[in-house]
C-alpha positions as CSV (number, residue, x, y, z in Angstrom):
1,X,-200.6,3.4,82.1
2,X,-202.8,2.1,84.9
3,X,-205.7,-0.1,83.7
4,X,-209.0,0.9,85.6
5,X,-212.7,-1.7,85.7
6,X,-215.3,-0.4,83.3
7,X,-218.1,-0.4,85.6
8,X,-218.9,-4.5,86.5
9,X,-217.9,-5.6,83.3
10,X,-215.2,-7.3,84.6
11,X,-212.9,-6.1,82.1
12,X,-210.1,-3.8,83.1
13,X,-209.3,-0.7,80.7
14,X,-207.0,1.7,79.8
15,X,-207.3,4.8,82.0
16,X,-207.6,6.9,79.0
17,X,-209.6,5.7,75.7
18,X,-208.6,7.0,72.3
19,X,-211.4,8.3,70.6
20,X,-211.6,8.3,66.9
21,X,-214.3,10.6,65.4
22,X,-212.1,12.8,62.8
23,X,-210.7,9.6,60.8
24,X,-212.2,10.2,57.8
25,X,-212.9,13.8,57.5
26,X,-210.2,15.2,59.3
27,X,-207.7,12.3,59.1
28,X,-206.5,9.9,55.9
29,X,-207.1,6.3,57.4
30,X,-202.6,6.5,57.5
31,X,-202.9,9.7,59.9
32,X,-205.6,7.2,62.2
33,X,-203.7,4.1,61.8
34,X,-200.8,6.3,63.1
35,X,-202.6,7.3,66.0
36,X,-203.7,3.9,67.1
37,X,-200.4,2.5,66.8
38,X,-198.8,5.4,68.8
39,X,-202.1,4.9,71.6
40,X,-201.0,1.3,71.9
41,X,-197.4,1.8,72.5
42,X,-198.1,4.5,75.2
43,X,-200.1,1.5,76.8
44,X,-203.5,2.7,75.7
45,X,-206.0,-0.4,75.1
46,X,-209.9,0.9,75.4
47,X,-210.6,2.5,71.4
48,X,-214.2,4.6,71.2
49,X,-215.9,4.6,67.7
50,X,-219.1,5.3,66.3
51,X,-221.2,3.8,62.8
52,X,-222.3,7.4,62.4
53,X,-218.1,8.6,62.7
54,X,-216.7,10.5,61.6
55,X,-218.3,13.9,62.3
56,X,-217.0,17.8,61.1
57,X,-219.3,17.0,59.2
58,X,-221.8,14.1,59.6
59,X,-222.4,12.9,56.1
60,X,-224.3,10.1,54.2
61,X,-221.1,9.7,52.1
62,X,-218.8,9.3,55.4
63,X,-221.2,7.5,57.6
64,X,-218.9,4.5,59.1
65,X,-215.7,5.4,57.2
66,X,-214.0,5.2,61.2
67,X,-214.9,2.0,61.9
68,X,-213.9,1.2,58.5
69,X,-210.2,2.4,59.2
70,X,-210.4,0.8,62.7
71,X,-211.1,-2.6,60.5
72,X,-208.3,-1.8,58.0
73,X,-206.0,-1.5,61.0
74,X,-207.1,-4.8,62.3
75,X,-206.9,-6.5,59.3
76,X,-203.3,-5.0,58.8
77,X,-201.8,-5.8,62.1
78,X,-203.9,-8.7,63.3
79,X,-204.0,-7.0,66.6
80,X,-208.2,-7.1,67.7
81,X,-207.4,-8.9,71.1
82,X,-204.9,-6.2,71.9
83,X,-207.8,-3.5,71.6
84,X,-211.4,-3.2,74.6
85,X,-213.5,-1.5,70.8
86,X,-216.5,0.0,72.0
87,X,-218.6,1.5,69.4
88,X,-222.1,3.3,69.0
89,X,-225.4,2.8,67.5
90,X,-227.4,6.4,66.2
91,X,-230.9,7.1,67.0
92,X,-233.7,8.7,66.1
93,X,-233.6,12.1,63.7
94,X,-230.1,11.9,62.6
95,X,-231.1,11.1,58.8
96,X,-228.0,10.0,57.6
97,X,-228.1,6.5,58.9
98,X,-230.7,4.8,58.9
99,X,-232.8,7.5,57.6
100,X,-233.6,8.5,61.5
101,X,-234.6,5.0,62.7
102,X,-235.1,5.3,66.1
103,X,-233.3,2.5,68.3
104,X,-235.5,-0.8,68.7
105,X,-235.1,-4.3,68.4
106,X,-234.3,-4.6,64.4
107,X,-232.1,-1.4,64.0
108,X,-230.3,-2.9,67.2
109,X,-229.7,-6.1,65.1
110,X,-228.9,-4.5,62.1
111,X,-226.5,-1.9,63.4
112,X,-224.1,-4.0,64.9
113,X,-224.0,-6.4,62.2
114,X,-222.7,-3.4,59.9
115,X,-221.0,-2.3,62.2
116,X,-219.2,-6.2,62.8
117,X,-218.8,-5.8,58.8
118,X,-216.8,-2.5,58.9
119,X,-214.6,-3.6,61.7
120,X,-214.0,-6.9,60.1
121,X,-214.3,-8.4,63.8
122,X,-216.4,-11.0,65.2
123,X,-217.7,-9.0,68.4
124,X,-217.7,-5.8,70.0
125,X,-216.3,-5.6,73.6
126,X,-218.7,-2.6,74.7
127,X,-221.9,-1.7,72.5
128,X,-223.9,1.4,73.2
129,X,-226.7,3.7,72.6
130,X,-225.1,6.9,71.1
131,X,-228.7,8.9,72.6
132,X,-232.0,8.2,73.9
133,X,-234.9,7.9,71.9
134,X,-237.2,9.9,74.5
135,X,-234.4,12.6,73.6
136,X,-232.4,14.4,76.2
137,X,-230.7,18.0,77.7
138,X,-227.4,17.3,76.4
139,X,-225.3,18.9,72.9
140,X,-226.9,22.0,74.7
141,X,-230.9,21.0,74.2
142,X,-230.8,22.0,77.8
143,X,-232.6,25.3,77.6
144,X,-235.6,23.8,75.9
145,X,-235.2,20.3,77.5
146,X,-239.2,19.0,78.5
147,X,-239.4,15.8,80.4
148,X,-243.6,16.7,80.5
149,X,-243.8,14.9,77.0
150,X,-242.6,11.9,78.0
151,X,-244.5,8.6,78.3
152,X,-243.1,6.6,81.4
153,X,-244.4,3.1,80.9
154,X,-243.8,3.8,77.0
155,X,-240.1,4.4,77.4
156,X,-239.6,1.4,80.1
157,X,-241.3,-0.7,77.7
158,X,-238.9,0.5,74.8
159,X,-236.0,-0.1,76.7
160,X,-236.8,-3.3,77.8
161,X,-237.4,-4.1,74.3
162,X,-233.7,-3.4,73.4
163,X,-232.5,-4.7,76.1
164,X,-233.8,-8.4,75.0
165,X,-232.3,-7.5,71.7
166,X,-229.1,-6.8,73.4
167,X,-229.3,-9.7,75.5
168,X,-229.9,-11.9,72.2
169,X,-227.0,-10.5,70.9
170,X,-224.6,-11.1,73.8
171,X,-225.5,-15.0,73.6
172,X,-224.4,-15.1,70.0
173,X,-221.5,-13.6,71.2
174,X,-221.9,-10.4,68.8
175,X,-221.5,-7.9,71.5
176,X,-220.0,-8.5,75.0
177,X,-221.0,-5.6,77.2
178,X,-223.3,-2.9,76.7
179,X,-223.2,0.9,78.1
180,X,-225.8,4.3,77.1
181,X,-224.6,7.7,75.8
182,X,-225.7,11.0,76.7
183,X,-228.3,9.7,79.1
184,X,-229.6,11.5,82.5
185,X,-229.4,9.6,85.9
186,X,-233.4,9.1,86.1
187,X,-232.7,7.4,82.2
188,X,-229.5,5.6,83.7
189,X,-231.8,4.4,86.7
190,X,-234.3,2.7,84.2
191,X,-232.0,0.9,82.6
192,X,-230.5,-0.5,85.5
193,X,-233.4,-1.5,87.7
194,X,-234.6,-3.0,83.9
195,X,-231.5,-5.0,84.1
196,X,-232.2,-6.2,87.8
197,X,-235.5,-7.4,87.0
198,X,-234.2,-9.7,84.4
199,X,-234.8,-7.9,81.4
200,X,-231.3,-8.1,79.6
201,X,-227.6,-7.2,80.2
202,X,-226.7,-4.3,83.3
203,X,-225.6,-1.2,81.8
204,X,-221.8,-0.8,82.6
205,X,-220.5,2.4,81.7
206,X,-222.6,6.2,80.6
207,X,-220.6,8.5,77.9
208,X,-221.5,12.1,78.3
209,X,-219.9,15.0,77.7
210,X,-217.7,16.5,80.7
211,X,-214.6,19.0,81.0
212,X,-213.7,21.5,83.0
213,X,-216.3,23.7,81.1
214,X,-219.1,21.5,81.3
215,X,-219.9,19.9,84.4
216,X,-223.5,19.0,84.1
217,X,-222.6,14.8,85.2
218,X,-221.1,16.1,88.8
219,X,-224.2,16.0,91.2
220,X,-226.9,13.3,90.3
221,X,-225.2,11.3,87.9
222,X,-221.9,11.4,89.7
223,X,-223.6,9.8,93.1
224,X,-225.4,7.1,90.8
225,X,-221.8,6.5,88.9
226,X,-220.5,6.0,92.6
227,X,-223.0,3.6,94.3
228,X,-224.4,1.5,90.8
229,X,-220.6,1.0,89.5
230,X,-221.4,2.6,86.0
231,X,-218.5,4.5,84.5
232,X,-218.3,7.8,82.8
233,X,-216.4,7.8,79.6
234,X,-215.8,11.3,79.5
235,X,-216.0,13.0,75.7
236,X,-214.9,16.3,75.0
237,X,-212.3,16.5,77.9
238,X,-210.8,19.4,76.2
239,X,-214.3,20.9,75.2
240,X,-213.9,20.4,71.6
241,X,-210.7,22.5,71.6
242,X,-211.6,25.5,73.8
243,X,-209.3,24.3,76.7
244,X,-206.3,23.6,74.5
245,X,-206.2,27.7,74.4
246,X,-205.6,27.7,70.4
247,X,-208.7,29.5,69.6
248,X,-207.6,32.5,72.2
249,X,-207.7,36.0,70.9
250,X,-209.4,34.9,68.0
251,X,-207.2,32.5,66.0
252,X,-208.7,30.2,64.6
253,X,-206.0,27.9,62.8
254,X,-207.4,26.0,59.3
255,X,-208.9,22.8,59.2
256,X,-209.1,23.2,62.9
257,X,-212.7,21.9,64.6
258,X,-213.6,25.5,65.0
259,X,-212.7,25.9,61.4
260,X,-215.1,23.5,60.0
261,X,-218.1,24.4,62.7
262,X,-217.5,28.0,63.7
263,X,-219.7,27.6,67.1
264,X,-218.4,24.6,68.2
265,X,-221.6,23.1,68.6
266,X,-223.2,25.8,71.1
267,X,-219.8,25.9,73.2
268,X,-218.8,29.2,71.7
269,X,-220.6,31.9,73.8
270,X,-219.6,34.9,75.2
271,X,-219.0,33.6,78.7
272,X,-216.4,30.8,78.1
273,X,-213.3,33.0,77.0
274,X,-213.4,33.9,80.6
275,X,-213.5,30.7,81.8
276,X,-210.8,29.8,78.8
277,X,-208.6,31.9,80.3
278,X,-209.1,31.3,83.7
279,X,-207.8,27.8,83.4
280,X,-205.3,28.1,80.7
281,X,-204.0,30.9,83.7
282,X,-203.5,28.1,86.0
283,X,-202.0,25.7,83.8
284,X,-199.1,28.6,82.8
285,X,-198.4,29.5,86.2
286,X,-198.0,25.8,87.5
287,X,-196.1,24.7,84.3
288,X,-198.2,22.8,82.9
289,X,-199.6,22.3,79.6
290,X,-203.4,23.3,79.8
291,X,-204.0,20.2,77.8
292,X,-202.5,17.3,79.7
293,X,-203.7,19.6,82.9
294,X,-207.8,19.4,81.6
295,X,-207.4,15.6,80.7
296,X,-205.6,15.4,84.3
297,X,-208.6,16.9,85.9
298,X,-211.1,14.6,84.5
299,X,-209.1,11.2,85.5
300,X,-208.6,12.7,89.5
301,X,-212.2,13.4,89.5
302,X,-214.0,11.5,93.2
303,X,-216.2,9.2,90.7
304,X,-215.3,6.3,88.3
305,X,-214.2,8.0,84.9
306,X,-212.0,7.4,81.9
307,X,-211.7,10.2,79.6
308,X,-211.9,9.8,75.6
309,X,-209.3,11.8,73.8
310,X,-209.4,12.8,70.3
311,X,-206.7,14.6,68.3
312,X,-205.8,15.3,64.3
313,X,-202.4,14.4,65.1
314,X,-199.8,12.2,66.7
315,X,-198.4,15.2,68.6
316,X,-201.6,16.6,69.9
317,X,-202.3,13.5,71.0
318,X,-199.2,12.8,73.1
319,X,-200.5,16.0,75.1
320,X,-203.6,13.8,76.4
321,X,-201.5,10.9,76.9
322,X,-198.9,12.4,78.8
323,X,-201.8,12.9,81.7
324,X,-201.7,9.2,82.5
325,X,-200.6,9.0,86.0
326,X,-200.4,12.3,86.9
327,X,-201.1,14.0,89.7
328,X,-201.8,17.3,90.2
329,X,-200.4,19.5,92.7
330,X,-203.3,20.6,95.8
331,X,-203.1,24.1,94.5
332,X,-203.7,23.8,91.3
333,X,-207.0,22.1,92.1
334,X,-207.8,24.4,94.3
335,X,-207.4,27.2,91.8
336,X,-209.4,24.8,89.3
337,X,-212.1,25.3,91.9
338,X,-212.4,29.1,92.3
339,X,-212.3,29.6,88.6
340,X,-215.3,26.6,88.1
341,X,-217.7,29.1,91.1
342,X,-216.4,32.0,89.0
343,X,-217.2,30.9,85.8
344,X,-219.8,28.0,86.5
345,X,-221.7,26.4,83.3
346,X,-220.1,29.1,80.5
347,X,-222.1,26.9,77.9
């Protein structure tokens, strides 16, 4: 598997991250540990996790019960320095940690010591924001997003309030690097030109959501990715399911995502079984598994991107995996591209 730079971290990655967010709902810690070890020996290094993990659902009870199995693994093999473990601290409104503390200086502080705890590690390779305070368009907040009520030189000053924290951090050697989630490029921009001026570490890498259904990081956020070095870590390659093709003609097999959360979190509208099978089209008529072709996709796409993949098992994970190196053939991309302009933004 080809290792790729995470943004000017210096640090070179995996070109595909495992992410971890059903071990502990969806997954025994045996089923995760299984996953991590079977990641590793298909040359995957780069591991994505979360203190509010695992999700379907989010619970008080759960909250940090993956980085707890990621710790239980380290502690078991003795393998941290084999592992890049970036992890996430929540924001404001999500009550079950933290009781909806926004992020500032002393959740900052308190959040990755927890986290530290959990993992039973020294340090975190890649630290980041898992969502603006100031709020933002994404998890589908789009249609009512209002940039209007925000207070410019109050969210500089709150960034560069973290970022100190950060940069605190980073000289105690708690956190190496530090990247934002589910930001927007003017966001992204403020952080950087923060960094610039002196204010803490430089931003290296931006996880939003992306897929062949939703391609809201292509225009703005793509040119800043290019020119500023930052790197998208891609979630929801497969769009939480839909692109896999399982939930086609209304199947919806148990204990699946689409089980637990019927609507997928907003991606299940009327417009996207269209798009669905549009692409799961292309990957049957080029012999391909639509899987490994969506996961494909994301890694060819003309900005710097790793994609995170997620799976309940071993062997739905080895359909992700198998996209490392893989290069799909012109026509297939140009069929991706007339199905995106006839089914553009289904969600």
């Amino acid at each position: 598997m080809k290792k790729l730079p995470l943004g000017r971290s210096g640090l070179l990655v995996s070109e595909i991250c495992l992410g971890s967010m059903t071990w502990g709902t969806q997954n025994t810690e045996a089923e995760g540990h299984a996953q991590i070890d079977f990641a590793l020996d298909r040359g995957v290094d780069f591991i994505d996790t979360a203190e509010m993990y695992p999700v379907n659902p989010v619970s008080a009870e759960t909250v940090g019960r993956t980085e707890e199995i990621i710790g239980s693994w380290f502690a078991k093999t003795g393998r941290r320095d084999d592992v890049v473990l970036a992890t996430k601290a929540s924001g404001e409104g999500l009550a079950a940690v933290r009781a909806g503390a926004p992020i500032g200086p002393e959740t900052i502080r308190q959040a990755v010591e927890n986290s530290l705890c959990r993992l039973r590690c020294d340090h975190i390779d890649l630290y980041q924001f898992h969502w603006p305070n100031r709020g933002s368009y994404h998890f589908r907040k789009t249609w009512d997003f209002d940039p209007g009520k925000q207070n410019r030189a109050g969210v500089r000053d709150d960034m560069a309030a973290c970022l100190e924290t950060l940069g605190a951090l980073q000289a105690e050697g708690k956190i190496r690097h530090f990247g934002l989630s589910n930001e927007s490029a003017w966001g992204m921009a403020q952080w950087l030109g923060l960094a610039e001026a002196g204010k803490g570490p430089r931003a290296v890498s931006v996880q939003n959501e992306y897929s062949l259904l939703c391609r809201l990081y292509d225009t703005d956020l793509a040119e800043l990715g290019v020119h500023e070095d930052v790197t998208l870590l891609a979630y929801s390659p497969l769009a939480a399911g839909l692109l896999t093709g399982k939930y086609a003609h209304g199947v919806v097999p148990k204990g699946s995502r689409k089980d637990l959360v019927p609507g997928l979190g907003g991606r299940v509208t009327p417009r996207v079984w269209g798009a669905i099978d549009a692409y799961t089209a292309i990957a049957a008529e080029a012999g391909l598994d639509p899987v490994t072709m969506a996961v494909a996709w994301v890694m060819a796409r003309p900005f710097p991107v790793i994609p995170i993949v997620g799976a309940t098992s071993v062997a739905q994970l080895e359909q992700s995996l198998d996209a490392a190196g893989m290069v799909l053939p012109e026509v297939v991309t140009k069929a991706i591209g007339r199905a995106h302009r006839a089914h553009p933004l289904p969600y």
